[in-house]
BAMARNU-407242 format. One line per field, with one value per residue (C-alpha): residue in one letter; z, x, y; chain; residue number from 1. Coordinates in steps of 0.02 Angstrom, whole numbers, plus 50000, padded with zeros to 5 digits. Layout:
BEGIN
residu = c(A  ...)
zz = c(Z  ...)
xx = c(X  ...)
yy = c(Y  ...)
chaine = c(A  ...)
num = c(NUM  ...)
END
This chain:
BEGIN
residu = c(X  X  X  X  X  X  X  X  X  X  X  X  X  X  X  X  X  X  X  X  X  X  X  X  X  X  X  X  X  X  X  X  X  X  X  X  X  X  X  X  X  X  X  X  X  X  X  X  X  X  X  X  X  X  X  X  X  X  X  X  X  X  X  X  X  X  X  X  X  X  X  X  X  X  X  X  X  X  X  X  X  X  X  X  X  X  X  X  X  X  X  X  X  X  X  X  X  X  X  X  X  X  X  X  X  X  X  X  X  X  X  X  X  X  X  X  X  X  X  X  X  X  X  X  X  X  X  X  X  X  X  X  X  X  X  X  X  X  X  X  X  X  X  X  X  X  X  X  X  X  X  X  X  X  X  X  X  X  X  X  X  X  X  X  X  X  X  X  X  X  X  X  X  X  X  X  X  X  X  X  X  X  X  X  X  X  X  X  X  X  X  X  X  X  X  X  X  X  X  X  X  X  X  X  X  X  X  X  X  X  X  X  X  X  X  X  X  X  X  X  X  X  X  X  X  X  X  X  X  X  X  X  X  X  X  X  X  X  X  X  X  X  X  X  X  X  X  X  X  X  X  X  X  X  X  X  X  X  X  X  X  X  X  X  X  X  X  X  X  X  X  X  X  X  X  X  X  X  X  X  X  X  X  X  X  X  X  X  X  X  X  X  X  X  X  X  X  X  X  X  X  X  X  X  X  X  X  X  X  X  X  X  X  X  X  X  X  X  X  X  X  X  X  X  X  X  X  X  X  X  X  X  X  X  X  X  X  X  X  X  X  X  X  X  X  X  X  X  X  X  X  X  X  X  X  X  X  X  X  X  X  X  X  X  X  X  X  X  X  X  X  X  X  X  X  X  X  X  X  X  X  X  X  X  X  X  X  X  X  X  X  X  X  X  X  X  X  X  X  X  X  X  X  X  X  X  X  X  X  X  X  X  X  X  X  X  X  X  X  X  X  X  X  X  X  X  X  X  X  X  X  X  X  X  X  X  X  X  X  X  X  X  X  X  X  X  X  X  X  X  X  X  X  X  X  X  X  X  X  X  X  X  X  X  X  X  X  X  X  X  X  X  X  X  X  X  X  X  X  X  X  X  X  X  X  X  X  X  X  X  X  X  X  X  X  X  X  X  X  X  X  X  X  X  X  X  X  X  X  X  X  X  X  X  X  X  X  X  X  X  X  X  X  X  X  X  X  X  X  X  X  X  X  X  X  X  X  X  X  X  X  X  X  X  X  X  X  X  X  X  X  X  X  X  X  X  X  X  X  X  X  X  X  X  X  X  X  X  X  X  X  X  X  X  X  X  X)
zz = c(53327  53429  53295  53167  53237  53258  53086  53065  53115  53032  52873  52742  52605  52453  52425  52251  52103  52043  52063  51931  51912  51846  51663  51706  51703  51800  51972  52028  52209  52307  52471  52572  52756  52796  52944  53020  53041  53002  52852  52737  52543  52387  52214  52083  51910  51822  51960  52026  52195  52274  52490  52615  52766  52881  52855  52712  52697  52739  52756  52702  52684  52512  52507  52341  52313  52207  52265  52394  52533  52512  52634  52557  52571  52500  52470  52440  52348  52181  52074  52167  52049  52142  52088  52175  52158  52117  52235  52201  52222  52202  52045  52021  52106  52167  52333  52357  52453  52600  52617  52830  52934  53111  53185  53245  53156  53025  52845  52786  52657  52444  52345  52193  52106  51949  51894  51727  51609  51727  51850  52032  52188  52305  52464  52646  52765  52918  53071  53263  53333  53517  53583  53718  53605  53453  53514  53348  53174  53022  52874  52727  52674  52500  52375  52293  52252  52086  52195  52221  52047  52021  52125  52053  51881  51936  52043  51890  51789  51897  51930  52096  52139  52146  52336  52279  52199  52374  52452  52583  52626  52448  52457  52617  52503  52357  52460  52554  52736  52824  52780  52912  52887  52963  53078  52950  52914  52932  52809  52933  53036  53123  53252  53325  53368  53464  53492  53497  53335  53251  53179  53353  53482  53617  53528  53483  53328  53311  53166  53138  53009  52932  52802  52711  52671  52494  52400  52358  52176  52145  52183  52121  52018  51846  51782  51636  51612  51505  51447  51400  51303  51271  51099  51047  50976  51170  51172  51027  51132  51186  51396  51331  51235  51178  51374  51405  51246  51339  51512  51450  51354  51510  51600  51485  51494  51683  51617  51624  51464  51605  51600  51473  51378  51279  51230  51209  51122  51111  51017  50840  50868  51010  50998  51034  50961  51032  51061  51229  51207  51317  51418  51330  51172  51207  51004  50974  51119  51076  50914  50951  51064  50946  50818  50937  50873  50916  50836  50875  51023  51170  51181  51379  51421  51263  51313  51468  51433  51318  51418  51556  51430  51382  51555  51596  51452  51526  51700  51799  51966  52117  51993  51944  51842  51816  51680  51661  51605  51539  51499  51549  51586  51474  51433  51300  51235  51335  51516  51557  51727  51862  51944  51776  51772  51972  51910  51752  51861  52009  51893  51835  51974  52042  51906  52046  51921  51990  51903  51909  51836  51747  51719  51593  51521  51586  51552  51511  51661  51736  51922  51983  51860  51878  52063  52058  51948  52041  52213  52144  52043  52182  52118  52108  52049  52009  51888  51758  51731  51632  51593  51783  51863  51731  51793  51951  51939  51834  51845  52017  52100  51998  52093  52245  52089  52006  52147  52276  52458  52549  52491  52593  52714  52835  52978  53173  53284  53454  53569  53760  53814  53968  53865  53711  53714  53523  53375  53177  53032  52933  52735  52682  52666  52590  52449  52518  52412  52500  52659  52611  52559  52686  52584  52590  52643  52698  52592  52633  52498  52386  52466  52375  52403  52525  52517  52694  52734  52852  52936  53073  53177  53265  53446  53573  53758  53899  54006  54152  54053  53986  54089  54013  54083  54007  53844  53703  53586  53509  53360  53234  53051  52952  52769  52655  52569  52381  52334  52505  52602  52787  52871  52969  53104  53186  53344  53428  53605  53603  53782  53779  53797  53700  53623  53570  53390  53359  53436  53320  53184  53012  52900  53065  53041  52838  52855  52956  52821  52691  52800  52834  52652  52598  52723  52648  52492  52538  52624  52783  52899  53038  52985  52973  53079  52990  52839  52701  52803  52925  52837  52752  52947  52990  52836  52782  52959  52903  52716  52634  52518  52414  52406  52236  52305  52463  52362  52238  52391  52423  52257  52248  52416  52338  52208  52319  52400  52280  52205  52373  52462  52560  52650  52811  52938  53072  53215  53281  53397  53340  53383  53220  53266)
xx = c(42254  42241  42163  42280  42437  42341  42326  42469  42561  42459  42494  42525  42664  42705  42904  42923  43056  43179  43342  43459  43662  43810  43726  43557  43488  43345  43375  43230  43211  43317  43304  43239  43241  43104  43203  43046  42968  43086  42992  43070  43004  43087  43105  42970  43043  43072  43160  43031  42959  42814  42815  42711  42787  42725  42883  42890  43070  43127  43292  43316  43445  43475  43532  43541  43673  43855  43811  43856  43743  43690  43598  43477  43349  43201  43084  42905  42877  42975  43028  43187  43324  43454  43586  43694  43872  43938  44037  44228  44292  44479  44500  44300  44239  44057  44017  44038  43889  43905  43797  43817  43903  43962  43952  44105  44218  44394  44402  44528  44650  44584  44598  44529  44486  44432  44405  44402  44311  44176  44183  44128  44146  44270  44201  44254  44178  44113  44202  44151  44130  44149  43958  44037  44147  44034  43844  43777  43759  43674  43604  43503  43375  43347  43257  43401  43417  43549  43688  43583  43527  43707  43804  43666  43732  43911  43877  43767  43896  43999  44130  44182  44099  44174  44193  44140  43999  43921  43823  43745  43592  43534  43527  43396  43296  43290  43181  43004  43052  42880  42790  42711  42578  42613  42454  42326  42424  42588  42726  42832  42822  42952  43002  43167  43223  43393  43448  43618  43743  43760  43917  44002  43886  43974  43903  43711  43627  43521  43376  43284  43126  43050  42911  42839  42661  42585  42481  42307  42315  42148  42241  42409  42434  42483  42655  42746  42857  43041  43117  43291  43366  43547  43541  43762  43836  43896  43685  43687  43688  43523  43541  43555  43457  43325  43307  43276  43103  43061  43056  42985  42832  42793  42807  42684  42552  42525  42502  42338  42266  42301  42472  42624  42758  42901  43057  43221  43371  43563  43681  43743  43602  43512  43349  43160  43114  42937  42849  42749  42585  42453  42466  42318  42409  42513  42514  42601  42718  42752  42794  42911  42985  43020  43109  43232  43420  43579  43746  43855  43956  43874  43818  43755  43753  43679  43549  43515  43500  43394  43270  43277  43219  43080  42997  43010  42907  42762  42806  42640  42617  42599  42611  42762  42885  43017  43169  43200  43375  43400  43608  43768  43813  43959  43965  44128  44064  44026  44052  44108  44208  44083  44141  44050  43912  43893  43893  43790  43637  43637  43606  43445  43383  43327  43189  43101  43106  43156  43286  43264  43439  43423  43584  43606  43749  43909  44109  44078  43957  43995  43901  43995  43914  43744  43764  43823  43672  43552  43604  43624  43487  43366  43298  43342  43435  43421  43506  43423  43503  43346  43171  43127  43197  43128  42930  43008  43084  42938  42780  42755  42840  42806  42731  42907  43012  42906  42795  42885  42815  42961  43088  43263  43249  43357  43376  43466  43515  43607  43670  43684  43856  43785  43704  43823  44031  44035  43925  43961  43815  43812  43807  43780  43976  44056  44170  44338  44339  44181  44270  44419  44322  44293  44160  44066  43889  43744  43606  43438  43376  43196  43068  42946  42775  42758  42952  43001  43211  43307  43445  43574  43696  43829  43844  43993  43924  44012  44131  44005  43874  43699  43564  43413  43316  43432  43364  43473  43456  43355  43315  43230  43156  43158  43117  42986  42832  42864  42825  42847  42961  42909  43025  42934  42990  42975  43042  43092  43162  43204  43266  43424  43323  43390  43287  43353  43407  43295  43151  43155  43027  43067  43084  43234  43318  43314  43388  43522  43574  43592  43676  43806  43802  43836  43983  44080  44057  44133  44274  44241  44358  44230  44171  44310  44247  44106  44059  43937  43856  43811  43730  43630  43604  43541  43411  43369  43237  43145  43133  42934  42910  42820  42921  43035  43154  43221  43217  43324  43434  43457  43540  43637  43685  43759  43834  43948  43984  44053  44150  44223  44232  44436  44399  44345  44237  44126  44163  44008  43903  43724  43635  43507  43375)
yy = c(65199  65049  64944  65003  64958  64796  64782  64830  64708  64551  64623  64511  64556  64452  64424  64373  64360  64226  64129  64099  64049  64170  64122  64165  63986  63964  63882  63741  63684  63798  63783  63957  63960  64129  64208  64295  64117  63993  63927  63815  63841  63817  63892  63809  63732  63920  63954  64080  64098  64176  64197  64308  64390  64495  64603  64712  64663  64515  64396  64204  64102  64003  63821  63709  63578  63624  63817  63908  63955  64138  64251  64371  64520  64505  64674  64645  64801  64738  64591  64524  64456  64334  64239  64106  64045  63885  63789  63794  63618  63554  63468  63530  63389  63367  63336  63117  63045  62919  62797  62805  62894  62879  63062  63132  63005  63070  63005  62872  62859  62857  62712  62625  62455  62422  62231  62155  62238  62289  62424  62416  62554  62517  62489  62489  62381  62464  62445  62398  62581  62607  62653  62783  62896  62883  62823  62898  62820  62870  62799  62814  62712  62654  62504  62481  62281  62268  62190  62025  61979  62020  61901  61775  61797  61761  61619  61545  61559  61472  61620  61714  61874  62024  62090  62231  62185  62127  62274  62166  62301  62282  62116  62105  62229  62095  62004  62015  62017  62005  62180  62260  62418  62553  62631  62742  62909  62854  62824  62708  62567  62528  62368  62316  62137  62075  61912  61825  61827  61677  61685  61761  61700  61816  61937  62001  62031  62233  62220  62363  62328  62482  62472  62599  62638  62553  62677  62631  62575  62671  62830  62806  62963  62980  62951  63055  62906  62919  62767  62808  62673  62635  62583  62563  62433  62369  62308  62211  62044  61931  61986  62198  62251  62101  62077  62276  62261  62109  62215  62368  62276  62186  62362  62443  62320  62367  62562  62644  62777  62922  62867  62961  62860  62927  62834  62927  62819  62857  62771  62791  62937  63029  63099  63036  62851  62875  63069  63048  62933  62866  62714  62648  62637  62495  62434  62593  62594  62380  62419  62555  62438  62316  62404  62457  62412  62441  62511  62661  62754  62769  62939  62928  63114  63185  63038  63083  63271  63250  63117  63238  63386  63281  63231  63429  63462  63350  63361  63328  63409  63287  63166  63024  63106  62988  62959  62746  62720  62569  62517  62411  62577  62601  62783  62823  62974  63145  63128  62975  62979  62934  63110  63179  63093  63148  63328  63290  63204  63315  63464  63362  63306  63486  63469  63376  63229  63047  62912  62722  62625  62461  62382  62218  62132  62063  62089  62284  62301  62472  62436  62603  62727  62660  62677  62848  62893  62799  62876  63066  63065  63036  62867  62676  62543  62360  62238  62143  61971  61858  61896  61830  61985  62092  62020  62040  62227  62289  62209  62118  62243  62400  62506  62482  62516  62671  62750  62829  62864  62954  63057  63082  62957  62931  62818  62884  62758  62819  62681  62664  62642  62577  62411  62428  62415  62430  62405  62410  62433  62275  62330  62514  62521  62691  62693  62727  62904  62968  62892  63011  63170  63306  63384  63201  63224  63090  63099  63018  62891  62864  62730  62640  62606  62450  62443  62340  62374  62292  62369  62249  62294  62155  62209  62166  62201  62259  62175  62196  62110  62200  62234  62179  62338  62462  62556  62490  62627  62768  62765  62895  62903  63054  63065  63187  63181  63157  63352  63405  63502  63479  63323  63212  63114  62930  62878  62712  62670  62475  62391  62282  62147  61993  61835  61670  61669  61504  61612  61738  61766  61678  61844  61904  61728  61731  61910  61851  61697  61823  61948  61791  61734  61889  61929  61750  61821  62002  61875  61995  62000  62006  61803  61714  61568  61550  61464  61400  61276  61387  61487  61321  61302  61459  61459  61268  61250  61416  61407  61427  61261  61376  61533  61516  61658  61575  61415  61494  61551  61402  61354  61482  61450  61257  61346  61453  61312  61230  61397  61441  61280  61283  61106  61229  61157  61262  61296  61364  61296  61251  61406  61398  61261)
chaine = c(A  A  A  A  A  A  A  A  A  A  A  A  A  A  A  A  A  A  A  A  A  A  A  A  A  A  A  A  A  A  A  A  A  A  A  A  A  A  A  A  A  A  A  A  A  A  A  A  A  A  A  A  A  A  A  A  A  A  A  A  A  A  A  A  A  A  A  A  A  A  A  A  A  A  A  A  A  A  A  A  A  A  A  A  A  A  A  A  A  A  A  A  A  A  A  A  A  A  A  A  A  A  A  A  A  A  A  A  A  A  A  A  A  A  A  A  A  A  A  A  A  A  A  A  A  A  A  A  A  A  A  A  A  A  A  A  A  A  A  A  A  A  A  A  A  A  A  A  A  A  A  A  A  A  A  A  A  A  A  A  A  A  A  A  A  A  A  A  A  A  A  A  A  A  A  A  A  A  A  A  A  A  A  A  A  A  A  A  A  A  A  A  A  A  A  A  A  A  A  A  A  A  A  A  A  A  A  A  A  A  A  A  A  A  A  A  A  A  A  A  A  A  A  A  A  A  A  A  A  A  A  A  A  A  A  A  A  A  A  A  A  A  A  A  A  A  A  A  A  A  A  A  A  A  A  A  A  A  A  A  A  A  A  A  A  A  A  A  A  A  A  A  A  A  A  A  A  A  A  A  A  A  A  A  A  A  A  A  A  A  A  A  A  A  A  A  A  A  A  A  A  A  A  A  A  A  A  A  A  A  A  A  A  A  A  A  A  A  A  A  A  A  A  A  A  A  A  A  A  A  A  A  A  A  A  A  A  A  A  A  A  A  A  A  A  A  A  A  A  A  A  A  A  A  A  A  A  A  A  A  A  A  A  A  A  A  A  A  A  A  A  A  A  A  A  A  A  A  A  A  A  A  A  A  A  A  A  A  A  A  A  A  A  A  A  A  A  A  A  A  A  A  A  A  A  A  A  A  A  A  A  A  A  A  A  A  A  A  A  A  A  A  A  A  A  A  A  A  A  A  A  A  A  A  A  A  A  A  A  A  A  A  A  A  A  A  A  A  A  A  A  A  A  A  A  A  A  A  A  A  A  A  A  A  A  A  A  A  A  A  A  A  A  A  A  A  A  A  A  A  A  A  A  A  A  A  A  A  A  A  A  A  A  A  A  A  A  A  A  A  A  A  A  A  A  A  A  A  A  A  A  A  A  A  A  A  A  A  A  A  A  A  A  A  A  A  A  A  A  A  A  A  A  A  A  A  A  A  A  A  A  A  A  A  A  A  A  A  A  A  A  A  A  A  A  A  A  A  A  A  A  A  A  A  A  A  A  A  A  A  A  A  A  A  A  A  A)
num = c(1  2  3  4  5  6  7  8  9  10  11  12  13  14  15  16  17  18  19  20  21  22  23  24  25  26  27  28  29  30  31  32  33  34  35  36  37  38  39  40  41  42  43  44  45  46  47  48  49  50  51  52  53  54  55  56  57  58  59  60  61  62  63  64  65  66  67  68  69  70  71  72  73  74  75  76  77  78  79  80  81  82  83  84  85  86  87  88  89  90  91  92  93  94  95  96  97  98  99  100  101  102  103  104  105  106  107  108  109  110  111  112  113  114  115  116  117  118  119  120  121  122  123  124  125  126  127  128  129  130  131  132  133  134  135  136  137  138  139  140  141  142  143  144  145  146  147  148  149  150  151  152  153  154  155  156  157  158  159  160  161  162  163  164  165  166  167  168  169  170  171  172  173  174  175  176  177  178  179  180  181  182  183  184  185  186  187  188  189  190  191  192  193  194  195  196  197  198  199  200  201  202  203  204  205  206  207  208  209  210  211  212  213  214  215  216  217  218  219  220  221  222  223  224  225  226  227  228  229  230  231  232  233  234  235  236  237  238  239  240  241  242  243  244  245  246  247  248  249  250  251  252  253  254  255  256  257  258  259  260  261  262  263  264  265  266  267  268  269  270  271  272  273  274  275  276  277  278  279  280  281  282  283  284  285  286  287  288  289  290  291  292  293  294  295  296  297  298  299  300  301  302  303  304  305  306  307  308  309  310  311  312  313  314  315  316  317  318  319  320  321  322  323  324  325  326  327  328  329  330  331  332  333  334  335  336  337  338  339  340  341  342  343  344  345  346  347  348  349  350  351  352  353  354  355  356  357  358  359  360  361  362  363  364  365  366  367  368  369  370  371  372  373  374  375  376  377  378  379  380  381  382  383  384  385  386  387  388  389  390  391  392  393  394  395  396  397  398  399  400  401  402  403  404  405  406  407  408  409  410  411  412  413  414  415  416  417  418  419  420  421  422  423  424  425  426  427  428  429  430  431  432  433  434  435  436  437  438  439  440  441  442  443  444  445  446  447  448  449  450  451  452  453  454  455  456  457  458  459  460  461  462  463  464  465  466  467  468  469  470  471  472  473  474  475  476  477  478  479  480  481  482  483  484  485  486  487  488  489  490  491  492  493  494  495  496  497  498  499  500  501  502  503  504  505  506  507  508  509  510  511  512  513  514  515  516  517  518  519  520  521  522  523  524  525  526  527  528  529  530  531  532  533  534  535  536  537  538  539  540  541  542  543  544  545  546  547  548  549  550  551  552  553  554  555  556  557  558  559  560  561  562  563  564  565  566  567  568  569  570  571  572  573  574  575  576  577)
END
């Protein structure tokens, strides 16, 4: 009897059956939290699920995004029908999504800007934060790297840039900042620097470097790839759609035979321009290409529907399923609100399928929408302004842009109060209606392969002064294995320990001339005394000869100059050289 009730109690049951909505439509990747273990598993792409317990009945609770969290009994010895409910919003709204978040912290006031024709998030610039009421900060990470080749557009052609337009954090991703592999098995490395802040020497400069794993190209798995082409009449100029066949035939010449192709077009018509084909039949896929032209409305959500449809029907498990949209992002048929097309994308993206944004054009350029999709529809964003950046987006750095490593990443940083007064996150600003949203939530961000972010913080110390032994802060990586559902973790304790700025290695210094050239161009608040020639002062002793990005910087950097230029001298002292 012994041995029985041993037996007994290792038995293995098989909880089984499906989730679906109010209209019976299948629900993909809900989250299920097994009470009897804590297990996390979620529903496949039918919506069906299949889980052993060692109860015969069981409990889990049900989690998926715009539905409300449901706790349910599962019995092993039938087919087990659920259904969840949607999430009642005021005014229907989806949930917004921050980009950080300082825990413990209220919401501000809403607000809006819209500017010329084109259409840009309004942002709010993170404040200091006081290290012994709120120690804790969080923030996603991301390869997004649009707002760079954006403010170089504006500055070529000789015009202001939109404050807006300025998301500093994407800019330190444009560029290679010293990648450093992580240890064999790991997705992160991380390191930490701090030295004094240029533009306020009183106070000190936080980086935080993390760079992700780059796959082995022999193993990179096979893509099911979706290029979804705008295709109206707002393309029919040489930087739309004549730049977007440039890209994508430079994009498929890097494909391999193992690799799928199919090209989905909306404009005066939506439907498939090219049924999915092997990589090894570029002809085929060129030509297609080619005889791409525009005319119409711009039928964006019939487009992306459709695309979306199409990758599902040969998705490829553990493989790279991934929908390309390719627009200026100016959607006037369908959903159109960028609170629609947040609804519209999050609905897609439970297919476990990922979204990369290309934005062209100027003077209809909708920024804000291609944001929103980029950051619901768990994927990534960049902005096309001449063939250079296409090479740059889709060849040399393909595999960053297509092949992701982590999914829902998210950097913690929690701050001594005994080494730190007050601190404020550089870039990854909210828009002021996430800010003022109660039901805003963090969401981590895609990484691609050999992807290196930089994250800084500006630091004012304590009256008392810092003691150089004290820990400075923790600090702690989470993300996901593409197709995985168990979080892993990195940690980092850095001591408040700070280094000359003219000490620091050249990638830190670089970082910290964009971080400034970007703050005169947001007109910040927080570097007023600072101006063009210091960042010129900060970069000129570090710039590569041979590196055309920072020399291009450094252009652009004149440029500003003489956009902005106010007669305003520095009045920093020379900490740079």
């Amino acid at each position: 009897m012994l041995v029985l009730a041993g037996i007994s109690t290792r038995a293995q049951y098989y909880l089984r059956g499906e989730i679906k909505d109010e209209t019976q439509k299948p629900l993909p990747n809900v989250r299920m939290m097994l009470h009897s273990t804590g297990y996390i598993y979620y529903s496949g792409t039918t919506g069906g699920f299949g889980i052993t317990s060692s109860q015969i009945i069981d409990t889990a609770t049900l989690d998926l995004e715009g539905f409300k969290s449901q706790t349910v009994a599962i019995d092993s010895r039938k087919e087990n029908s659920i259904t969840l409910k949607p999430t009642i919003r005021k005014g229907n709204n989806q949930e917004m999504r921050l980009m950080s978040v300082t825990r413990d912290l209220k919401g501000e006031e809403k607000t809006s800007r819209v500017l010329t024709g084109e259409t840009y998030s309004t942002l709010r610039e993170n404040d200091f934060m006081a290290a012994g009421k709120f120690p804790a900060t969080d923030f996603a990470v991301n390869t997004d790297k649009a707002s760079y080749s954006n403010i170089r557009r504006f500055l070529n052609m000789g015009n202001t840039v939109p404050p807006d337009a300025v998301r500093i954090e994407e800019m330190l991703n444009y560029f290679d900042l010293n990648y450093e592999e992580p240890e064999p098995g790991a997705v992160f490395k991380m390191e930490t620097r701090l030295s004094e802040c240029p533009w306020n020497p009183k106070n000190q400069l936080f980086f935080i470097k993390a760079s992700a794993k780059k796959l082995n190209l022999e193993n990179i798995p096979p893509s099911n790839l979706v290029f979804l082409i705008d295709v109206s009449g707002s393309m029919d100029m040489p930087n739309r759609l004549p730049l977007l066949k440039s890209a994508f035939k430079l994009m498929v010449n890097n494909l391999r035979a193992i690799d799928t192709v199919s090209i989905v077009v909306y404009g005066g018509t939506v439907g498939v321009w090219l049924p999915p084909t092997s990589g090894a039949e570029k002809v085929k896929i060129h030509k297609a290409i080619e005889e791409l032209e525009a005319g119409g409305a711009t039928e964006g959500e019939s487009g992306i529907r459709s695309a979306y449809r199409l990758a599902q029907s040969k998705f490829i498990p553990n493989g790279n399923n991934r929908v390309i949209l390719a627009t200026d992002g100016d959607f006037n048929v369908g959903q159109t609100s960028e609170e629609g097309l947040d609804r519209l994308i999050s609905s897609q993206k439970q297919l476990g399928i990922y979204l990369t944004c290309l934005g062209v054009g100027m003077g209809n350029y909708k920024d804000s929408k291609l944001e929103v999709l980029a950051k619901k529809g768990n994927g990534n964003f960049a902005y096309l302004d001449d063939e250079k950046e296409a090479e740059k987006v889709l060849v040399k750095e393909l595999t960053q842009t297509m092949y992701a490593v982590a999914d829902d990443a998210l950097l913690h940083v929690k701050f001594n109060a005994d080494a730190v007064k007050n601190y404020r996150l550089i870039g990854f600003d909210n828009k002021v209606t996430a800010i003022s949203d109660s039901s805003s939530v963090l969401e981590g961000g895609e990484v691609g392969s050999g992807h290196t972010l930089m994250a800084i913080f500006e630091i004012e110390l304590p009256e008392e002064g810092q003691d150089s032994s004290a820990k400075l802060a923790d600090i702690e990586l989470t993300c996901r294995l593409p197709n995985d559902t168990k979080r892993l973790n990195y940690y980092l304790s850095t001591q408040a320990n700070p280094a000359k700025f003219s000490s620091l290695p050249d990638a830190y210094r670089f970082a910290a001339g964009i971080t400034l050239f970007g703050s005169l161009l947001k007109e910040s608040r927080f570097t007023k005394q600072a101006g063009w020639n210091d960042v010129q002062n900060i970069v000129q002793p570090i710039i590569q000869p041979d590196n055309y990005l920072q020399g291009e910087f450094l252009v652009l950097l004149e440029k500003a100059k003489k956009i902005y230029y106010k007669g305003k001298s520095s009045r920093l002292r020379n900490i740079f050289k």
